[in-house]
VOPAGU-2260 file (C-alpha; in pm, 1 decimal, decimal comma):
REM VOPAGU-2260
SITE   aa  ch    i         X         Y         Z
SITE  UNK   A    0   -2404,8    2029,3    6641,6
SITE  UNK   A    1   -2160,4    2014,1    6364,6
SITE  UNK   A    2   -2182,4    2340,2    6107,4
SITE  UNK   A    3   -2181,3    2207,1    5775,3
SITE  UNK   A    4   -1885,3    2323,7    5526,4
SITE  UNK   A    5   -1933,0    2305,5    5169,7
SITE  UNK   A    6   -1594,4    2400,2    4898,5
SITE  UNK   A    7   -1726,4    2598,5    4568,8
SITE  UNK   A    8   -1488,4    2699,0    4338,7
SITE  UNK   A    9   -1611,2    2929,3    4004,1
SITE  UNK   A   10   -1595,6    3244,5    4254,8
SITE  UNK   A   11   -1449,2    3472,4    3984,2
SITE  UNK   A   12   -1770,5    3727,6    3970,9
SITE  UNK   A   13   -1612,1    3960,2    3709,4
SITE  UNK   A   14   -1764,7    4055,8    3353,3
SITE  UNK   A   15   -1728,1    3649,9    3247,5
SITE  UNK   A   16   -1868,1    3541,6    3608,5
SITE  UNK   A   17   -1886,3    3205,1    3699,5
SITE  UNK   A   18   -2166,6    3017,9    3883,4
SITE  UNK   A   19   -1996,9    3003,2    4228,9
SITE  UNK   A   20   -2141,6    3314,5    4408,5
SITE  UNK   A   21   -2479,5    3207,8    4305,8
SITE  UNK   A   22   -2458,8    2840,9    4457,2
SITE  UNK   A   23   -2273,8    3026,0    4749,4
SITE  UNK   A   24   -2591,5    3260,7    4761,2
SITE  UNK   A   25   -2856,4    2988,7    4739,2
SITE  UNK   A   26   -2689,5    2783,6    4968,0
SITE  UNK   A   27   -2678,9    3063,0    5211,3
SITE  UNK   A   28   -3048,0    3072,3    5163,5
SITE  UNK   A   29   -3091,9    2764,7    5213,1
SITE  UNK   A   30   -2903,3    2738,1    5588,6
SITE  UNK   A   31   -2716,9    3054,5    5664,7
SITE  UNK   A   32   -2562,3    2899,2    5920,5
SITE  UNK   A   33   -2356,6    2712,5    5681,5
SITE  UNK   A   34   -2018,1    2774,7    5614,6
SITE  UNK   A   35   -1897,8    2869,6    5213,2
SITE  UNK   A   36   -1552,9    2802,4    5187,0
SITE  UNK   A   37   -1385,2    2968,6    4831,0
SITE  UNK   A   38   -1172,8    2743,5    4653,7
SITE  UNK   A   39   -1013,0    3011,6    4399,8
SITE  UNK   A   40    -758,4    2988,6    4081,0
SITE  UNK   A   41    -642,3    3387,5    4128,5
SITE  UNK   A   42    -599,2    3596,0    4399,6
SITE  UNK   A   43    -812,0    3863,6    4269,0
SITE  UNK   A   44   -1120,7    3660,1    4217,5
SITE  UNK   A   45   -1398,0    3871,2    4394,7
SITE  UNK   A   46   -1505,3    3626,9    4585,0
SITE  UNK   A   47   -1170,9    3622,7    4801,7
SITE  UNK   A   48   -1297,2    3937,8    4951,7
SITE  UNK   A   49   -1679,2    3864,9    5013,4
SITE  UNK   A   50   -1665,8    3763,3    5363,6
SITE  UNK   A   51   -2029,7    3835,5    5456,7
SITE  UNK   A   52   -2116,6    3521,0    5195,8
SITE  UNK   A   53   -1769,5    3298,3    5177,8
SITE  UNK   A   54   -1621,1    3285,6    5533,0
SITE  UNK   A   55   -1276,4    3123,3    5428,3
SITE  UNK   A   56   -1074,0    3099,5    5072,0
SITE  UNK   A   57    -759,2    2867,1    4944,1
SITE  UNK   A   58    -549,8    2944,6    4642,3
SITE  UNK   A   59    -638,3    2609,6    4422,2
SITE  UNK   A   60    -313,5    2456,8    4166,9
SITE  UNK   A   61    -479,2    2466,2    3818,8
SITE  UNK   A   62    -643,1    2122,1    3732,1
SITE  UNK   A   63    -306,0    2092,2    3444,4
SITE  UNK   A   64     -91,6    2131,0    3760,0
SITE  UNK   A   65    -191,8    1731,1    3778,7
SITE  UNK   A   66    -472,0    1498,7    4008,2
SITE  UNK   A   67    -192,4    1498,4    4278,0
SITE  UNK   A   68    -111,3    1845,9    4361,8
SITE  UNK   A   69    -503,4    1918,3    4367,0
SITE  UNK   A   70    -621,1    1655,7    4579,5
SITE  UNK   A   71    -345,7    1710,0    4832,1
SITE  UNK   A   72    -471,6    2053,3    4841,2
SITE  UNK   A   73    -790,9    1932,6    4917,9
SITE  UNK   A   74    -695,8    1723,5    5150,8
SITE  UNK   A   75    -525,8    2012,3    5342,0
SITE  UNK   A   76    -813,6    2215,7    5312,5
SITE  UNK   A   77   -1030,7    1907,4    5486,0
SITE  UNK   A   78    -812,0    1897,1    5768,9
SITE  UNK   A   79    -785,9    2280,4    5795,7
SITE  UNK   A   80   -1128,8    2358,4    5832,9
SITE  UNK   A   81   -1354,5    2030,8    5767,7
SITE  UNK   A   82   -1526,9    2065,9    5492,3
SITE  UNK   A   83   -1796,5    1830,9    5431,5
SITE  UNK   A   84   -1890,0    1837,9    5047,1
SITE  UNK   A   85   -1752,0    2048,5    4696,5
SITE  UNK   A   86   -1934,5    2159,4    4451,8
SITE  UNK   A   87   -1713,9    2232,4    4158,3
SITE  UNK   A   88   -1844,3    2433,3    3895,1
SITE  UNK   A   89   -1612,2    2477,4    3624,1
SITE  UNK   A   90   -1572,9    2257,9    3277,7
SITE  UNK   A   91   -1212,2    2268,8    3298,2
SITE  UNK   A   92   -1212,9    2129,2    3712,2
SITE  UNK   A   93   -1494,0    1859,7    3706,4
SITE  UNK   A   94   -1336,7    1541,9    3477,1
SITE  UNK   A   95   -1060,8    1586,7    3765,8
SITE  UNK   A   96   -1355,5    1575,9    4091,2
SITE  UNK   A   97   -1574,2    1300,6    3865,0
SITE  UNK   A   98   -1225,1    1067,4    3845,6
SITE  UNK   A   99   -1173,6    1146,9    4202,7
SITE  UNK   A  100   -1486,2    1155,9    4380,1
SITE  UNK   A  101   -1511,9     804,3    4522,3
SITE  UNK   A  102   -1157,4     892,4    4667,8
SITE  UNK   A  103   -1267,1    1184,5    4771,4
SITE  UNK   A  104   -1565,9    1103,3    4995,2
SITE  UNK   A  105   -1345,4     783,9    5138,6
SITE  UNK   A  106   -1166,2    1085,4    5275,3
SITE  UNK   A  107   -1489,3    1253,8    5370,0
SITE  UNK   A  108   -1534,0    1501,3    5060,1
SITE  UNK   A  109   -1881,4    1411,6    4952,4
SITE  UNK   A  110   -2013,7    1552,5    4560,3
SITE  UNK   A  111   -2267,8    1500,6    4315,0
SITE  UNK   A  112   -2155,3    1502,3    3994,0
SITE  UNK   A  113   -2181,5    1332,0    3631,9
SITE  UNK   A  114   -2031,8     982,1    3499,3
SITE  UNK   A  115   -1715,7    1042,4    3287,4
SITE  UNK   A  116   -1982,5     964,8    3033,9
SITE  UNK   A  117   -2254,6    1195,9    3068,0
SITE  UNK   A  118   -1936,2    1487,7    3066,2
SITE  UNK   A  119   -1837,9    1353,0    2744,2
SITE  UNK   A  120   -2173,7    1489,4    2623,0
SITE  UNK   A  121   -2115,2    1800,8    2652,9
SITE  UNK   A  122   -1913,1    1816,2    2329,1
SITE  UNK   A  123   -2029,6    2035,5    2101,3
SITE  UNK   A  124   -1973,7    1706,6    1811,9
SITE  UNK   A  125   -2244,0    1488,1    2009,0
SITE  UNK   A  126   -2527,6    1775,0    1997,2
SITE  UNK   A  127   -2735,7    1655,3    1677,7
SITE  UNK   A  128   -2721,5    1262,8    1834,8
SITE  UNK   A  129   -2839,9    1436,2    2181,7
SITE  UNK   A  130   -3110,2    1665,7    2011,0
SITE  UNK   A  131   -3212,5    1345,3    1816,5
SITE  UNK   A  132   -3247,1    1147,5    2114,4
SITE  UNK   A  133   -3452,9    1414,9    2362,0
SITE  UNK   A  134   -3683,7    1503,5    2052,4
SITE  UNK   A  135   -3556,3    1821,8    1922,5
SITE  UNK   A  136   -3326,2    1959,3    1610,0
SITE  UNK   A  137   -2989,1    2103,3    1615,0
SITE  UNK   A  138   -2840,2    2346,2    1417,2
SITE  UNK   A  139   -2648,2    2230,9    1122,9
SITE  UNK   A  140   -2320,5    2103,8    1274,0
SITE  UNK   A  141   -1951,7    2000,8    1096,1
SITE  UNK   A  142   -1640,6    1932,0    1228,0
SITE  UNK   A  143   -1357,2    2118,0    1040,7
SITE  UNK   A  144    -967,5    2068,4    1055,7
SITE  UNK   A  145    -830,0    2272,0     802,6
SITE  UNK   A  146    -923,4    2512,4     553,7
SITE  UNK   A  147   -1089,5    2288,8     297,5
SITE  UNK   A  148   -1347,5    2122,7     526,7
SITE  UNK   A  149   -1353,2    2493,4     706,4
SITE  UNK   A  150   -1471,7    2634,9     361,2
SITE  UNK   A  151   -1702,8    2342,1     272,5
SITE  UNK   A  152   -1888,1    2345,0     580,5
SITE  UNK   A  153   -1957,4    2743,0     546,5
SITE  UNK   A  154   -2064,5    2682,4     229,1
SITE  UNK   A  155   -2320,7    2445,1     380,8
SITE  UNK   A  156   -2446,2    2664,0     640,6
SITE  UNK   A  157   -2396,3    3000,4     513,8
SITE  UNK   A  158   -2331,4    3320,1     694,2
SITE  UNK   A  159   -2323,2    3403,5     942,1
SITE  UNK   A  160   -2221,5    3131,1    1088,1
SITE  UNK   A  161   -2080,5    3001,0    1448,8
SITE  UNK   A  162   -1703,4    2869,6    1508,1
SITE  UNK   A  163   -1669,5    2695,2    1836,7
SITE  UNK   A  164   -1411,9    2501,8    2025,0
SITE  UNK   A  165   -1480,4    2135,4    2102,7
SITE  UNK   A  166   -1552,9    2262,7    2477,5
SITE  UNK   A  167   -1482,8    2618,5    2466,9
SITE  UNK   A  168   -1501,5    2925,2    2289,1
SITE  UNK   A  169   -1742,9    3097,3    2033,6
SITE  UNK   A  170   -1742,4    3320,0    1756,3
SITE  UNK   A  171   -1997,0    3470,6    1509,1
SITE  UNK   A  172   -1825,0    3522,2    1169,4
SITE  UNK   A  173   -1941,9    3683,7     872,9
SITE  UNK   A  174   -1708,7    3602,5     634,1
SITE  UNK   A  175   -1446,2    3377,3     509,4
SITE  UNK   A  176   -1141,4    3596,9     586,2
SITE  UNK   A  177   -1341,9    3624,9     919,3
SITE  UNK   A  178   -1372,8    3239,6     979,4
SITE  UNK   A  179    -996,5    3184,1     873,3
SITE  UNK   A  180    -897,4    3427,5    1182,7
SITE  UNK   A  181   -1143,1    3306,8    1407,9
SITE  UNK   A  182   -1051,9    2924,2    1324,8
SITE  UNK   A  183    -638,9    3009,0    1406,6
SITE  UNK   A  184    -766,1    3140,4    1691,0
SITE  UNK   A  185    -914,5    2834,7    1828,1
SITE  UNK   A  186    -663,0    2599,9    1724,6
SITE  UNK   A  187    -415,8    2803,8    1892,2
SITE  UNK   A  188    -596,1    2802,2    2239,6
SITE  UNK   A  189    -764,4    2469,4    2233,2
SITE  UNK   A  190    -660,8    2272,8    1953,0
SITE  UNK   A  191    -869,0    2061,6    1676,4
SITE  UNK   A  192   -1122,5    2035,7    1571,6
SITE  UNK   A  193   -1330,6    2324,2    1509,9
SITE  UNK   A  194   -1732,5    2322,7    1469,1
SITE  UNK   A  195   -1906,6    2516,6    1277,9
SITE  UNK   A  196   -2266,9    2554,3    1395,5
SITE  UNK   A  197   -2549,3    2692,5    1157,7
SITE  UNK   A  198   -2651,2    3058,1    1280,1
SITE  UNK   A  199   -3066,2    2958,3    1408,7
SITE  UNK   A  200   -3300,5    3276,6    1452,0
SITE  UNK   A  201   -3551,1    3299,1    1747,6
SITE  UNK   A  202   -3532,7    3328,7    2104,6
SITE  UNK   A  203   -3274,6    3216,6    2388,4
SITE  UNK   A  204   -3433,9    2990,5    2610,0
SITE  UNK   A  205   -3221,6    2826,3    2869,7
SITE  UNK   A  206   -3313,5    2532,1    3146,2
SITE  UNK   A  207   -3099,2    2467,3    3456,3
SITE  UNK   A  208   -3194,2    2161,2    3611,0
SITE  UNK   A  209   -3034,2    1868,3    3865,2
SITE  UNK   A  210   -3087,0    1528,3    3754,0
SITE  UNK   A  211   -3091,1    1221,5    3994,8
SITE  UNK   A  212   -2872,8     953,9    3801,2
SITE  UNK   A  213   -3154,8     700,9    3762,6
SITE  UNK   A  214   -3364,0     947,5    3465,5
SITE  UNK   A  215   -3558,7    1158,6    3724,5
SITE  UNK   A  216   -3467,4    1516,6    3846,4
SITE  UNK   A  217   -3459,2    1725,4    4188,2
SITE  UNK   A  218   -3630,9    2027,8    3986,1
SITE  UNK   A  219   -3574,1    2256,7    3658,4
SITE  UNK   A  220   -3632,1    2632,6    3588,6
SITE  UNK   A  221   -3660,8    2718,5    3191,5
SITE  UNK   A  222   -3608,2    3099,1    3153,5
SITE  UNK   A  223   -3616,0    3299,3    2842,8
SITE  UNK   A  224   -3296,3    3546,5    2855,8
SITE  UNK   A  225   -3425,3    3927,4    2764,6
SITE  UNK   A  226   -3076,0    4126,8    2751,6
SITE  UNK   A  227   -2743,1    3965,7    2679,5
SITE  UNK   A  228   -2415,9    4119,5    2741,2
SITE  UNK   A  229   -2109,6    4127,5    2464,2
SITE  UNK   A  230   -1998,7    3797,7    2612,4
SITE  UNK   A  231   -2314,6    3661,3    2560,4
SITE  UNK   A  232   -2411,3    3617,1    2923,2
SITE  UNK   A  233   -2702,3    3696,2    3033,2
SITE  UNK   A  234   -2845,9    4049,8    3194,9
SITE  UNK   A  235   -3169,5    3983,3    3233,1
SITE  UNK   A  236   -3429,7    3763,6    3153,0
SITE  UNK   A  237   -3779,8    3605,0    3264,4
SITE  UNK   A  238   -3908,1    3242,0    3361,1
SITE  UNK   A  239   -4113,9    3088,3    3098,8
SITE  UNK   A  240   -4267,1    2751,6    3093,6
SITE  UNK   A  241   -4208,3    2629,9    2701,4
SITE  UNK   A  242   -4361,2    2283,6    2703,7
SITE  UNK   A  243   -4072,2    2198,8    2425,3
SITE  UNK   A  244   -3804,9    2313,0    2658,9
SITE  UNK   A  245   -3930,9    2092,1    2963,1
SITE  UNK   A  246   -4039,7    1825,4    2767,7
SITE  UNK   A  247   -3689,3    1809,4    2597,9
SITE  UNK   A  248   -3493,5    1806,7    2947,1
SITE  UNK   A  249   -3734,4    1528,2    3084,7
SITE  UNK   A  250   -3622,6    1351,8    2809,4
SITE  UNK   A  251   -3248,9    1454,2    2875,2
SITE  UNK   A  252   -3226,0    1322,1    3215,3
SITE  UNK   A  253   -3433,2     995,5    3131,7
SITE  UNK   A  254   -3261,9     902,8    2827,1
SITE  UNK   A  255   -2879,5     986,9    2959,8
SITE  UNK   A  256   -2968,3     884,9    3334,4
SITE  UNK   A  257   -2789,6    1238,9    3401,5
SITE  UNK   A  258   -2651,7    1257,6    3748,2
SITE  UNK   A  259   -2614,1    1598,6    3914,7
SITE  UNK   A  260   -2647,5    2014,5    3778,1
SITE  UNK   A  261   -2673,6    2064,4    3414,1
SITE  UNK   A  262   -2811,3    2358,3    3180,2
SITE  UNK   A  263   -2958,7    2300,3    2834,1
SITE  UNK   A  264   -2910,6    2626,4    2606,8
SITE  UNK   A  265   -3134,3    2633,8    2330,3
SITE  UNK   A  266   -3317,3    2887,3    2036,6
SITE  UNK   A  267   -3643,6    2836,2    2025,2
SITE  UNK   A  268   -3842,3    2971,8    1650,0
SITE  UNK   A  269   -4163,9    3065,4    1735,7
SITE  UNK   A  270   -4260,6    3109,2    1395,4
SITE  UNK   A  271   -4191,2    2692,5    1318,4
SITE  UNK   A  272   -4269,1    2609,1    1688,8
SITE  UNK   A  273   -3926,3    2433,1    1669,3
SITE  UNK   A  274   -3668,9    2404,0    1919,7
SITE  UNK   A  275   -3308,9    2390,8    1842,1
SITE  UNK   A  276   -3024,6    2231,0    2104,8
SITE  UNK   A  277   -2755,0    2460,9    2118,8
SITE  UNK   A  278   -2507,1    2356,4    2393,9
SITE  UNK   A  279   -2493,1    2100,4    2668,7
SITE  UNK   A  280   -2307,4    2275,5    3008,1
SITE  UNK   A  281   -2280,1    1966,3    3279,3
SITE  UNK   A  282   -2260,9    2210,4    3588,9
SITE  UNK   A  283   -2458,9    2531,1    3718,5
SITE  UNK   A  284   -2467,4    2811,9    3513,3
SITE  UNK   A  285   -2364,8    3174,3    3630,8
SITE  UNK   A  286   -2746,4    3289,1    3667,2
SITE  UNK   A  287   -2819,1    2983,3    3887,0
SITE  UNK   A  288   -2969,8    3216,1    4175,9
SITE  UNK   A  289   -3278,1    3307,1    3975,3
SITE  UNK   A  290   -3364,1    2957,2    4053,6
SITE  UNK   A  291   -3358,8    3010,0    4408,2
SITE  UNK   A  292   -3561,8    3346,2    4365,9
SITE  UNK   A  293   -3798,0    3191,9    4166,5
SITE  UNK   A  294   -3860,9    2940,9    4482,1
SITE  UNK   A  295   -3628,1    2611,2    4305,9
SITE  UNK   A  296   -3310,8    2596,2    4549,3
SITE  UNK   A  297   -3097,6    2367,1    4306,8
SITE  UNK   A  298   -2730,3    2414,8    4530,6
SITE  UNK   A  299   -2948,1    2296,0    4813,9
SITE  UNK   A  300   -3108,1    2019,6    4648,5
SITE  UNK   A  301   -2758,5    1917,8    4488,5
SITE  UNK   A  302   -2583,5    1966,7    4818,1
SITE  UNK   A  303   -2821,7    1744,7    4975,0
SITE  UNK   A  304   -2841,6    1445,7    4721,7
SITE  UNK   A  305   -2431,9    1458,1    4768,4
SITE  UNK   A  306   -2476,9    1426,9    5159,3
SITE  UNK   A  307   -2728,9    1099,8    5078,6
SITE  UNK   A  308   -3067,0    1267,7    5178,3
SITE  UNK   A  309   -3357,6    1291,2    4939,1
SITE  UNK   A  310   -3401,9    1643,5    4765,0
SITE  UNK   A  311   -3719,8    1794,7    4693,9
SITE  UNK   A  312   -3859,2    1729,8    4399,9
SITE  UNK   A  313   -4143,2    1943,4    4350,3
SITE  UNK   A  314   -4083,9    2266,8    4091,7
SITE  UNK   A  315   -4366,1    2457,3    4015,3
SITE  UNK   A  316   -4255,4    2841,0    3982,1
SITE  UNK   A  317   -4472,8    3133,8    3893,0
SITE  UNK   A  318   -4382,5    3220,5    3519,5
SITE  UNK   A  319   -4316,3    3639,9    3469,0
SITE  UNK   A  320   -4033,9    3606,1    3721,4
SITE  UNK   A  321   -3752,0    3923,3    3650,7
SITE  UNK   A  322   -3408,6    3834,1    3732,9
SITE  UNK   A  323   -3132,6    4171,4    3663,6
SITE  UNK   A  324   -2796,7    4143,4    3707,6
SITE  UNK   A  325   -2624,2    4412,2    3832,7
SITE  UNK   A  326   -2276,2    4571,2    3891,1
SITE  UNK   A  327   -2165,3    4620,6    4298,0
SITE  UNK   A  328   -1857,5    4721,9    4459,8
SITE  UNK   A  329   -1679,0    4769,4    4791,9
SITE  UNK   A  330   -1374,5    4821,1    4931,0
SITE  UNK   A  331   -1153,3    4613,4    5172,3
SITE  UNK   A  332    -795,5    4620,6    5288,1
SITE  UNK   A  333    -533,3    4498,5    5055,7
SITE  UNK   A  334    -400,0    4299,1    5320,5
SITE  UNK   A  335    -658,3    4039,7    5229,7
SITE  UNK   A  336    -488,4    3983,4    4915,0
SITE  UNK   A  337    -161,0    3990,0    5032,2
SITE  UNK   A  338    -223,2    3735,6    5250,7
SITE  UNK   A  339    -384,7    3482,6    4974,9
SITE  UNK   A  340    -124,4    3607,8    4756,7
SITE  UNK   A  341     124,9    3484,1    5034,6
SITE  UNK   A  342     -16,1    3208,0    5200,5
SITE  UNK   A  343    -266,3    3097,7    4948,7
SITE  UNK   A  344    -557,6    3129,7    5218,6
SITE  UNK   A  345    -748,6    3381,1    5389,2
C-alpha cells in the first residue's frame, strides 16, 4: 500500500511562526505513517531540521520568482518523491496554487483551497461589506493615500488608532507624527493604500474553521486568546463557545460558499454584547494544532476533502481547553543545511 505524501510549506517556526508545523503535527496525528514533505523559502527555516515530523525538505523559488519556476519545482518534487496533495499556507503563495490547482492535480497534486474570489476577501477594504453580510460590525474603516485623507480619517476614528496594509502589516499609532511614520512605512513595503481601522476594546476571540465550497463546513474551533506576544501572536489562550462568533462563521461559509481553511479574527465587547470583524486570513493560522488537541483535526479533514473523500463533520469540543506555546530547541549537524543550502533539498 501506497504511503501518502502531503507538501506544506509555512515551516518557518521562529518568533513570527507560520501554520506549517501545526498542519504537519495534526496530520501526523491523524496517520503517522504519512509522509510530511517541507516545502521551505530559507534554508534556516526550523522545520528543515525536524526530521522526526517532516521526513524530506526542497528549497521553494519565491512566488515573485513567477508561476513557471514554481510549478516546475513542483513538478520535480512530484517525481522525486510522489507527493500526493499541498497544503500551502501562506497569503503571499496561495493566489499562485488557487490559479494553478486544476493544473496541478492533472499532474497529480491534489489541494483544497479558495476561488480567486473568496481570496479577494481577505482585504482588509471588504471587512465592513463582510461583517454586514455574516451579521456583525466592523471597526470604523478608511482607505487613505496620502496625508490629507491619512489625517481626515484619524480624525474620524481617533487615537489610537490601527494602520494596516491592504494584506499585510499592522501598526498601533498614537499620534499623528506616529501615523505619518507608520504610513511611509507601509507604502514603502507594500504600496497603497493604507487602512486605518478604529482601535475596538474587548476581548480577542478567534475561529479557525474549513468550509466545504457549497456554504457548509468540515468543523470550527472559536478560542479566546489569553496572552499575546509583541507580534501579536498568540501564547496562550482557551476554547470558548461565543454563540456570536459561531453564529457569524456559519454565516461566513454560507453566504461566501467558502471553500477550504480560513480563520475569522475578531474583538468581542462584552459590555455591548457586540462583536466586531477584525481580519479575514483564507488559510490555517499558526495555532492550528489546538484544534487537533481540542479533538477537531482540520489538516486531516482538509487533506481529505482535497483527496475527494468526505470529512467529518461533527465538532463538538469541551470548552476550558489550555493551549501554551512554548520555546524548544535541539541541535543537529550543520551539514543538513549545507546540503539544502547546496542542493536545495534534504
Amino acid at each position: 500500500m501506497k504511503v501518502l505524501a502531503v507538501g506544506i510549506s509555512g515551516i518557518n517556526a521562529v518568533d513570527n511562526p507560520g501554520p506549517g508545523v501545526g498542519v504537519a503535527k495534526s496530520l501526523k496525528e491523524w496517520n503517522k505513517d504519512i509522509r510530511i514533505i517541507g516545502l521551505a523559502y530559507d534554508p534556516m527555516e526550523p522545520g528543515v531540521y525536524m526530521n522526526w515530523l517532516i521526513e524530506k525538505s526542497y528549497l521553494m523559488p519565491y512566488p515573485s520568482q513567477g508561476a513557471d519556476s514554481y510549478i516546475e519545482r513542483l513538478l520535480y518534487i512530484k517525481n522525486s518523491c510522489e507527493i500526493d496533495a499541498v497544503i500551502p499556507t501562506l497569503d503571499a503563495e496561495l493566489p499562485l496554487y488557487i490559479e494553478y490547482s486544476e493544473r496541478l492535480k492533472s499532474y497529480g497534486i491534489a489541494s483544497f483551497l479558495p476561488t480567486r474570489e473568496q481570496f479577494r476577501l481577505r482585504s482588509k477594504e471588504k471587512l465592513p461589506e463582510i461583517a454586514e453580510k455574516i451579521g456583525v460590525k466592523s471597526p470604523k474603516t478608511f482607505t487613505v493615500i496620502d496625508y490629507k485623507t491619512l489625517q481626515n480619517a484619524l480624525n474620524q476614528v481617533g487615537y489610537p488608532a490601527m494602520l494596516k496594509g491592504l494584506f499585510y502589516k499592522a501598526y498601533k499609532v498614537y499620534n499623528y507624527a506616529e501615523a505619518v511614520e507608520k504610513f511611509n512605512v507601509i507604502v514603502a513595503e507594500w504600496g497603497y493604500p493604507v487602512i486605518v481601522q478604529e482601535v475596538v476594546q474587548g476581548e480577542e476571540i478567534n475561529l479557525v474553521g474549513v468550509g466545504d465550497g457549497e456554504g457548509g463546513h468540515f468543523g470550527f474551533l472559536n478560542i479566546k486568546k489569553l496572552w499575546i506576544t509583541q507580534l501579536g501572536k498568540i501564547w496562550t489562550g482557551v476554547t470558548i463557545k461565543n454563540p456570536k462568533m459561531i453564529e457569524a462563521a456559519e454565516n461566513f461559509v454560507k453566504e461566501f460558499k467558502w471553500r477550504g481553511a480560513f480563520e475569522l479574527e475578531c474583538i468581542y465587547d462584552a459590555q455591548r454584547e457586540e462583536l466586531y470583524l477584525i481580519e479575514i486570513n483564507p488559510r490555517f493560522p499558526a495555532w492550528v494544532f489546538f484544534a487537533t488537541g481540542a479533538g477537531i483535526n482540520l489538516p486531516a479533514r482538509l487533506l481529505m476533502a482535497s483527496l475527494g473523500e468526505e470529512p467529518p463533520r461533527e465538532w463538538n469540543y469541551e470548552v476550558g481547553k489550555l493551549y501554551i506555546r512554548f520555546t524548544d530547541d535541539f541541535v543537529t549537524d550543520m551539514k543538513v543545511f549545507q546540503k539544502i543550502a547546496t542542493t536545495g533539498e534534504v
